[in-house]
Backbone bond lengths (Angstrom), bond angles and torsions (degrees), N, CA, C in turn:
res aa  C-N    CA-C-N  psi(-1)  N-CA   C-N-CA  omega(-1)  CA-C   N-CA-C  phi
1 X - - - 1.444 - - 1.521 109.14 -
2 X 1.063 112.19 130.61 1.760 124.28 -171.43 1.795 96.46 -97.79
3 X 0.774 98.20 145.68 2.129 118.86 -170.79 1.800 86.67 -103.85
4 X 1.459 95.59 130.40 1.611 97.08 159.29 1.358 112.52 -112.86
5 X 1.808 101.55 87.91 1.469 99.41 166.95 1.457 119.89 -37.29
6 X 0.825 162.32 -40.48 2.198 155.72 -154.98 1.315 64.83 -75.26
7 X 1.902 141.00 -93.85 1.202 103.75 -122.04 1.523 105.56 -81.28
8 X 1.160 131.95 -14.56 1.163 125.90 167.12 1.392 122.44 -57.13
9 X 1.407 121.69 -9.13 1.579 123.73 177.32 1.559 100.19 -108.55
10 X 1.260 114.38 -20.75 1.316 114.01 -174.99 1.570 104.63 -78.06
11 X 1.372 139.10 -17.75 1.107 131.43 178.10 1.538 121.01 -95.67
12 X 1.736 96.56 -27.73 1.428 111.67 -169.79 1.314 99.48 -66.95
13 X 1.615 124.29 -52.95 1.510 132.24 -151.17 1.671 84.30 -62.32
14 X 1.218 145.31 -96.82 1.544 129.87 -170.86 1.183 122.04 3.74
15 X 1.365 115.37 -82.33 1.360 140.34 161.89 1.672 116.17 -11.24
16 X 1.617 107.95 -56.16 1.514 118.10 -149.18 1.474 90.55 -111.78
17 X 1.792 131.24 -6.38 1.034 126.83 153.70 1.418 126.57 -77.80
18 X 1.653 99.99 -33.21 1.740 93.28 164.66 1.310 111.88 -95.84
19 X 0.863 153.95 8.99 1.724 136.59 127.92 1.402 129.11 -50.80
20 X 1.375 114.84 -38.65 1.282 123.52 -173.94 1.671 98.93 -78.50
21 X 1.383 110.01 -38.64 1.671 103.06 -177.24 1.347 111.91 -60.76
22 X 1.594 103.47 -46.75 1.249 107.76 -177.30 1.651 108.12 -49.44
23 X 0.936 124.92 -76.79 1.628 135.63 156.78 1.601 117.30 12.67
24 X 1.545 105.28 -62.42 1.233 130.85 -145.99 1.916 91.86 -92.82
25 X 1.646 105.22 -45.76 1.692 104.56 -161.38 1.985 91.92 -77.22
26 X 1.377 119.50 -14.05 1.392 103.98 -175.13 1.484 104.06 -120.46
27 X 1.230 129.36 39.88 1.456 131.30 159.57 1.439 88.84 -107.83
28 X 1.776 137.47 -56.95 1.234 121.87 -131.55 1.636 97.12 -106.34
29 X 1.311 124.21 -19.57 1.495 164.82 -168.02 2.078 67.79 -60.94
30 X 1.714 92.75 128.55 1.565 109.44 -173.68 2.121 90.09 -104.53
31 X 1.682 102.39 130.33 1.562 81.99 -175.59 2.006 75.04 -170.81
32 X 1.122 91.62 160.13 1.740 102.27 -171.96 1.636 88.15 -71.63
33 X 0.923 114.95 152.91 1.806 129.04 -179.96 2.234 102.36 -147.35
34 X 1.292 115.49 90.78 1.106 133.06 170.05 1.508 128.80 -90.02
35 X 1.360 91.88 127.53 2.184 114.45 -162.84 1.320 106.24 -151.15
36 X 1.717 85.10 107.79 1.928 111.12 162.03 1.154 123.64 -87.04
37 X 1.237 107.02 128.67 1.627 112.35 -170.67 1.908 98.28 -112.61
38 X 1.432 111.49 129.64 1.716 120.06 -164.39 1.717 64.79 -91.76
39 X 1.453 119.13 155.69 1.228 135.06 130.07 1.483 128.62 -170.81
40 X 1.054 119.57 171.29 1.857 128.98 168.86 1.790 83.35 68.68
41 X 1.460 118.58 74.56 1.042 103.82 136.68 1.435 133.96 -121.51
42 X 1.635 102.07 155.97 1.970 90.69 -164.28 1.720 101.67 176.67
43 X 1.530 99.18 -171.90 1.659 100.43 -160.58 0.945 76.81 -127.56
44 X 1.922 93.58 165.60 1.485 118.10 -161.34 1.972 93.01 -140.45
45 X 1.179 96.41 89.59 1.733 77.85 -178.70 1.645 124.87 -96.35
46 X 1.637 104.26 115.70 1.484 114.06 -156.54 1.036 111.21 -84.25
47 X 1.529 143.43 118.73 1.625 143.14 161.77 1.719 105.64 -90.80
48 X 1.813 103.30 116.66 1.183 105.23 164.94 1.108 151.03 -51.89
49 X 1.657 70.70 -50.19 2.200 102.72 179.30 1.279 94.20 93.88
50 X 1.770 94.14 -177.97 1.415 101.51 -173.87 1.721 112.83 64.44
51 X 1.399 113.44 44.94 1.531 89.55 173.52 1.482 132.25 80.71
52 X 1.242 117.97 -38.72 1.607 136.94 158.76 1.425 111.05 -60.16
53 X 1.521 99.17 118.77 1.205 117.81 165.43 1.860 120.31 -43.19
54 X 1.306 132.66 126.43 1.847 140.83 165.02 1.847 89.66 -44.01
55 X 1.290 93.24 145.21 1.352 130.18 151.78 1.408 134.96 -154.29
56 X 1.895 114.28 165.36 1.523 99.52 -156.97 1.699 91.97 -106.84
57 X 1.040 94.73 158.12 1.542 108.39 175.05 1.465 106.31 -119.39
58 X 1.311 114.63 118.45 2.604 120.60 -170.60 1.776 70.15 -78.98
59 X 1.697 99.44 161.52 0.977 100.58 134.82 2.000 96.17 -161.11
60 X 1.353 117.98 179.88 1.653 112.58 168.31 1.387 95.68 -170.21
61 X 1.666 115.30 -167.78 1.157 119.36 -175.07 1.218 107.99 -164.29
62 X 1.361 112.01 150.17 1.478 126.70 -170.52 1.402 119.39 -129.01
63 X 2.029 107.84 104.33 1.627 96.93 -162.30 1.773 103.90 -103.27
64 X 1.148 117.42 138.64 1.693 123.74 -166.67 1.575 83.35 -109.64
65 X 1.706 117.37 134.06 0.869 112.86 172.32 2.058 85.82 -148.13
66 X 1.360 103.43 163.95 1.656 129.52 -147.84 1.472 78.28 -120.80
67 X 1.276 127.73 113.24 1.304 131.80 -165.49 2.103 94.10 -117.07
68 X 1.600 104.95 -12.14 1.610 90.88 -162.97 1.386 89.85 -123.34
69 X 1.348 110.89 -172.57 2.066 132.26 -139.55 1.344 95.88 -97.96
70 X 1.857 129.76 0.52 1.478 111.20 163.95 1.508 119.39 -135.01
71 X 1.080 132.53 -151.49 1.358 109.01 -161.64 1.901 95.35 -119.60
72 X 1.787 93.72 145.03 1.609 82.71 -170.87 1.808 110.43 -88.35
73 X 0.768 131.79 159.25 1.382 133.51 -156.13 1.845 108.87 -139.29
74 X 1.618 91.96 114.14 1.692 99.22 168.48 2.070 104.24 82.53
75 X 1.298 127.72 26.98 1.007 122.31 178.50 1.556 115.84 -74.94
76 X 1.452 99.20 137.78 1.568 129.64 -165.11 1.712 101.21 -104.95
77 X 1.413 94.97 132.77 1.435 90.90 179.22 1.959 92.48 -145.98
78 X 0.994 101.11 105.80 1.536 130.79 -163.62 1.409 108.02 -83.10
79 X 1.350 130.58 95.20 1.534 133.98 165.20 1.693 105.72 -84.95
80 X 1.562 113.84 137.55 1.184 111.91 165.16 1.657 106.50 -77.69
81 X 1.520 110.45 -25.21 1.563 113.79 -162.89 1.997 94.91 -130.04
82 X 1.129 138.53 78.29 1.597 121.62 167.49 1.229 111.71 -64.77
83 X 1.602 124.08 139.37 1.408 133.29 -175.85 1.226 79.14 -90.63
84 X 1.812 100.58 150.88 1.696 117.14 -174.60 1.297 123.34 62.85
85 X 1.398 124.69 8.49 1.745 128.52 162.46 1.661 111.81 -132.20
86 X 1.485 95.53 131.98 1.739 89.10 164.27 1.280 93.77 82.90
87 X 1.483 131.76 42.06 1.674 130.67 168.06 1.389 120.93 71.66
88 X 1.634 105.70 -8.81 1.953 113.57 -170.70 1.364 84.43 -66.06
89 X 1.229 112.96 138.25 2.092 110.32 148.21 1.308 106.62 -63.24
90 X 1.188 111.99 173.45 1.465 140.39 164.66 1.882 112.51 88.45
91 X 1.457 109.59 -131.94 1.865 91.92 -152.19 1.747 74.28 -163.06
92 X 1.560 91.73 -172.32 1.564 129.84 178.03 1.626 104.10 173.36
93 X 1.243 77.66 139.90 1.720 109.14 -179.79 1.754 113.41 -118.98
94 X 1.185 106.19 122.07 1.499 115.03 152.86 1.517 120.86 -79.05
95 X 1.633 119.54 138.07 1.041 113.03 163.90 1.706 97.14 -146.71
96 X 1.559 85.65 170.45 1.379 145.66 -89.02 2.257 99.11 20.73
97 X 1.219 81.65 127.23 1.541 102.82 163.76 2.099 108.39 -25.92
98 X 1.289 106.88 131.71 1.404 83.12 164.22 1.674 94.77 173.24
99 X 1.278 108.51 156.81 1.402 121.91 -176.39 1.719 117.74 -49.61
100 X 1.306 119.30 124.96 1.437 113.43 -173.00 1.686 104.08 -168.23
101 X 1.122 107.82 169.82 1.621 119.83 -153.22 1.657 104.62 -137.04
102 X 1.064 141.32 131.51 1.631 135.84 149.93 1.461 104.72 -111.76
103 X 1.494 79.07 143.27 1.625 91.89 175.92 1.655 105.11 -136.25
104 X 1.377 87.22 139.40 1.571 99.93 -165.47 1.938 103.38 -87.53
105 X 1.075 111.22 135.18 1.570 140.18 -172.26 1.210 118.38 -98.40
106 X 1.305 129.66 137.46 1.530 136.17 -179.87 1.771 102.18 -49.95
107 X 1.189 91.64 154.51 1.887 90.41 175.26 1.451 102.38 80.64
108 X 1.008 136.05 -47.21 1.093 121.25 179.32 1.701 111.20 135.48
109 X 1.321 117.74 -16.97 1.373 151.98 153.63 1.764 109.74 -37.82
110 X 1.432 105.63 129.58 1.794 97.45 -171.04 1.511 96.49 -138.36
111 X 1.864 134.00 167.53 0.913 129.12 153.39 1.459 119.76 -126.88
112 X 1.873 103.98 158.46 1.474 83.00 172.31 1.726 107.62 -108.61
113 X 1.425 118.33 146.90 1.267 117.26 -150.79 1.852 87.44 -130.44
114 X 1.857 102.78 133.06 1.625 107.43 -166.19 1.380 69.77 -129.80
115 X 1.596 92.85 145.31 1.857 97.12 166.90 1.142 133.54 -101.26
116 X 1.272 124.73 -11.70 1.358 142.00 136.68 1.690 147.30 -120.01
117 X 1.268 136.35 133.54 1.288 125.16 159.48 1.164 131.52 -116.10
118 X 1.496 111.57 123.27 1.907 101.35 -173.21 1.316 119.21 -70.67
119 X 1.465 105.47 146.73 1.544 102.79 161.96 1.915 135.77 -16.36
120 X 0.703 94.33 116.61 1.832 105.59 -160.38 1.395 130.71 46.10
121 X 1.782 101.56 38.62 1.240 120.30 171.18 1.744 126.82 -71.39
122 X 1.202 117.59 150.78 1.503 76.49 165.93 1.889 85.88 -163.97
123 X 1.378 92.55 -177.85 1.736 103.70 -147.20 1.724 87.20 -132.27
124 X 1.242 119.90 153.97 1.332 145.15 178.92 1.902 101.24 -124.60
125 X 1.267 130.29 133.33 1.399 145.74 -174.35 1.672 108.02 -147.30
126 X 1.473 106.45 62.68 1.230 103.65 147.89 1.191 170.07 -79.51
127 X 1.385 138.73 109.97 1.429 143.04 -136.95 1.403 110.04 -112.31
128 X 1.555 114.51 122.00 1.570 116.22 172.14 1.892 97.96 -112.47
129 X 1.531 114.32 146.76 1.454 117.85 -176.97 1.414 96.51 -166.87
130 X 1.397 116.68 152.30 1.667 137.40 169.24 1.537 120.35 -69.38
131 X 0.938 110.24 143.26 1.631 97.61 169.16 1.155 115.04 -59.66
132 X 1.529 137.86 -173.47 1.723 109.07 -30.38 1.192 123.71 -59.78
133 X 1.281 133.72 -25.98 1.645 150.93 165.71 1.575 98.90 -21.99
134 X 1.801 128.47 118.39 1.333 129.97 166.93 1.102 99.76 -107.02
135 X 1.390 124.69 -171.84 1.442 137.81 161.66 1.166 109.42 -47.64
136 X 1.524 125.49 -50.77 1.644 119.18 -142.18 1.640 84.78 -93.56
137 X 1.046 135.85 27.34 1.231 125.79 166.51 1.473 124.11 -123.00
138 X 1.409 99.60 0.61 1.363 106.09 168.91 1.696 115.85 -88.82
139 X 1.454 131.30 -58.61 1.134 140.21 -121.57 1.658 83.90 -113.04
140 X 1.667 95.67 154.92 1.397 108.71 157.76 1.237 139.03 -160.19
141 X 1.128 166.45 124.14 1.637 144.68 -98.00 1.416 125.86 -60.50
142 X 1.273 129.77 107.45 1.534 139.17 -171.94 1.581 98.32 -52.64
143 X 1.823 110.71 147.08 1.439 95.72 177.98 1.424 75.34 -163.46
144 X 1.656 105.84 159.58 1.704 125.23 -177.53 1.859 95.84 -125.96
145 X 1.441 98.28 159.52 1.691 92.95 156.79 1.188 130.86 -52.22
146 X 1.304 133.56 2.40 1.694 143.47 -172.58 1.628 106.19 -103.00
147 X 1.256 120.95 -38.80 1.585 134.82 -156.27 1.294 121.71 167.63
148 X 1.428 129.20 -163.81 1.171 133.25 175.80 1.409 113.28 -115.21
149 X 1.124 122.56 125.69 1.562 131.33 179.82 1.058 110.99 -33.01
150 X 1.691 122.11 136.96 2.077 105.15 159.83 1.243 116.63 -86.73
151 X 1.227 116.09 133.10 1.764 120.38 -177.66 1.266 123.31 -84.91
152 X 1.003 135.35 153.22 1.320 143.39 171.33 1.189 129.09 -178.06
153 X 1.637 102.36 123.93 1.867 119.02 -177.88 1.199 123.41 -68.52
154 X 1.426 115.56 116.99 1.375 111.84 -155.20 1.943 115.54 -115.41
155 X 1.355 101.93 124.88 1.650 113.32 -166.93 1.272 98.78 -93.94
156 X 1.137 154.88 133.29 1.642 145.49 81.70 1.112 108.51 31.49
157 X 1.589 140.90 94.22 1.741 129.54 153.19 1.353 103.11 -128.18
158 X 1.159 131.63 166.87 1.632 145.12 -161.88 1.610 91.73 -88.34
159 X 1.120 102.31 144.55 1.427 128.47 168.78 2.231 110.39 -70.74
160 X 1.257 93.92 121.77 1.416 99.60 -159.07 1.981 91.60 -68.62
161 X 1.109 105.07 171.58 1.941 96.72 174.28 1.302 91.67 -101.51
162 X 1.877 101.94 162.59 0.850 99.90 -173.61 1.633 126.20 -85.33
163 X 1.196 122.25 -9.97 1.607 122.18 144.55 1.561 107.36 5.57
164 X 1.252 84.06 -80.66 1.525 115.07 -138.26 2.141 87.97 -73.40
165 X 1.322 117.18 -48.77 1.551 110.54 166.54 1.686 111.85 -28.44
166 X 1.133 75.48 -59.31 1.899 86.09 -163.82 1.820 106.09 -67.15
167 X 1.035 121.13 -46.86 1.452 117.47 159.73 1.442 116.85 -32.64
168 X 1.392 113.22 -63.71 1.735 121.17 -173.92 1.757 98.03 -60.24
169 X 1.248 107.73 -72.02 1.383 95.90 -179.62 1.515 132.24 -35.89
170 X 1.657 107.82 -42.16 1.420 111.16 170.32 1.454 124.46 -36.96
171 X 1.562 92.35 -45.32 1.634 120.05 -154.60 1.556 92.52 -85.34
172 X 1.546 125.89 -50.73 1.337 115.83 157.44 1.420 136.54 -33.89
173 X 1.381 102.75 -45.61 1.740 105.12 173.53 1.025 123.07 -77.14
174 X 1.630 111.34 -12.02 1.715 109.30 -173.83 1.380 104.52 -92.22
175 X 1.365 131.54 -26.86 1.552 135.19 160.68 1.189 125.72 -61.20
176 X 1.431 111.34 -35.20 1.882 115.95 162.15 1.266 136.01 -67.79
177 X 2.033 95.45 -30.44 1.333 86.15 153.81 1.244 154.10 -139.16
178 X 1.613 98.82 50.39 1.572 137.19 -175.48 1.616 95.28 -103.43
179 X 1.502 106.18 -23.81 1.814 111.34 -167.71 2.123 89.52 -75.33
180 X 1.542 97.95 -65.99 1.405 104.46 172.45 1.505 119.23 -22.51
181 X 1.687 107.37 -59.03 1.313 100.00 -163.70 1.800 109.81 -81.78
182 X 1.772 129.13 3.41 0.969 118.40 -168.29 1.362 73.51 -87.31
183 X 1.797 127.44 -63.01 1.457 105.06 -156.44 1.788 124.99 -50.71
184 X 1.483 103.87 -25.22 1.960 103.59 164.96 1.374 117.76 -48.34
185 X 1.288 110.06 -57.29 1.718 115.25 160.28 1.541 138.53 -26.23
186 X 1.237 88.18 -58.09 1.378 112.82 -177.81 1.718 101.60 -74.52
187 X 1.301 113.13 -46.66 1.750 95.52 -176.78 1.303 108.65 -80.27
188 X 0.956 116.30 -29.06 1.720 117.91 172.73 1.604 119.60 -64.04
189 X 1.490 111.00 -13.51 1.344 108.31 -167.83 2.072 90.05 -108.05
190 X 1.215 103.00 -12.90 1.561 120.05 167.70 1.488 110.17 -51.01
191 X 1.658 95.92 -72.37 1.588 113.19 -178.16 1.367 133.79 -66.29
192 X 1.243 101.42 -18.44 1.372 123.71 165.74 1.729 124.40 -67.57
């Protein structure tokens, strides 16, 4: 059976033009793009003295940063549990300093609500609280009027040297484009 490439290009090119547009109008397309980073969470165990029994103090932090070219607008940052509202002990801090609102939620659930962030702005939300209360029982998906934030739990690892960058990359480019030239092969040995 013989393949009639035309109509096989004649259907594909549509196809692979609206993907690629699509592609093209929402990479370069200027629009707030919002990313929470979970990190530094951990205990703090305090000795008074004097006779008083040690205790631990949770604490972590949650940095929202505006990764795209406009400003994000009306972001929600949703606690099932806020330390310092609704009888919880403990606190939260914004940083850099800046105008913001909580509003308290059925259940017992509260948010803190910022009304704007500029373009590659970004915000620090730190939380100190007592046990039993952990992290994963406070927080719940960050979201702006545009979308929902992308999340991600964030570790501490050492910065690789750069040797070793430039090695991987090497080794990257030489597989992309040995990969390239098998698929040239291969369609050419197609058309042939």
């Amino acid at each position: 059976m013989k393949i009639d490439w035309m109509l096989v290009a004649t259907i594909a090119a549509p196809l692979l033009t609206l993907f690629v547009g699509a592609w093209l109008s929402r990479a370069v397309e200027k629009r707030p793009k919002l990313v929470a980073y979970f990190a530094h969470s951990t205990a703090v165990t305090l000795d008074p003295g004097g006779g008083n029994p040690s205790f631990n103090i949770n604490t972590h932090t949650v940095v929202v940063r505006n990764a795209g070219g406009l400003p994000a607008k009306n972001i929600h940052i949703p606690h099932l549990t806020l330390p310092g509202r609704n009888g919880v002990p403990g606190g939260y801090t914004v940083w850099p300093p800046q105008q913001h609102q909580v509003i308290d939620l059925a259940g017992g659930a509260s948010e803190i609500l910022i009304p704007a962030l500029p373009p590659n702005g970004e915000l620090t939300v730190s939380y100190l609280y007592l046990p039993p209360l952990f992290s994963n029982q406070i927080h719940q998906q960050v979201r702006h009027d545009d979308g929902i934030a992308a999340s991600y739990n964030v570790h501490l690892v050492k910065k690789p040297a750069v040797w070793m960058l430039v090695v991987v990359c090497a080794l990257g480019g030489t597989g992309f484009l040995t990969l390239l030239y098998l698929l040239w092969e291969g369609v050419a040995r197609m058309l042939t």
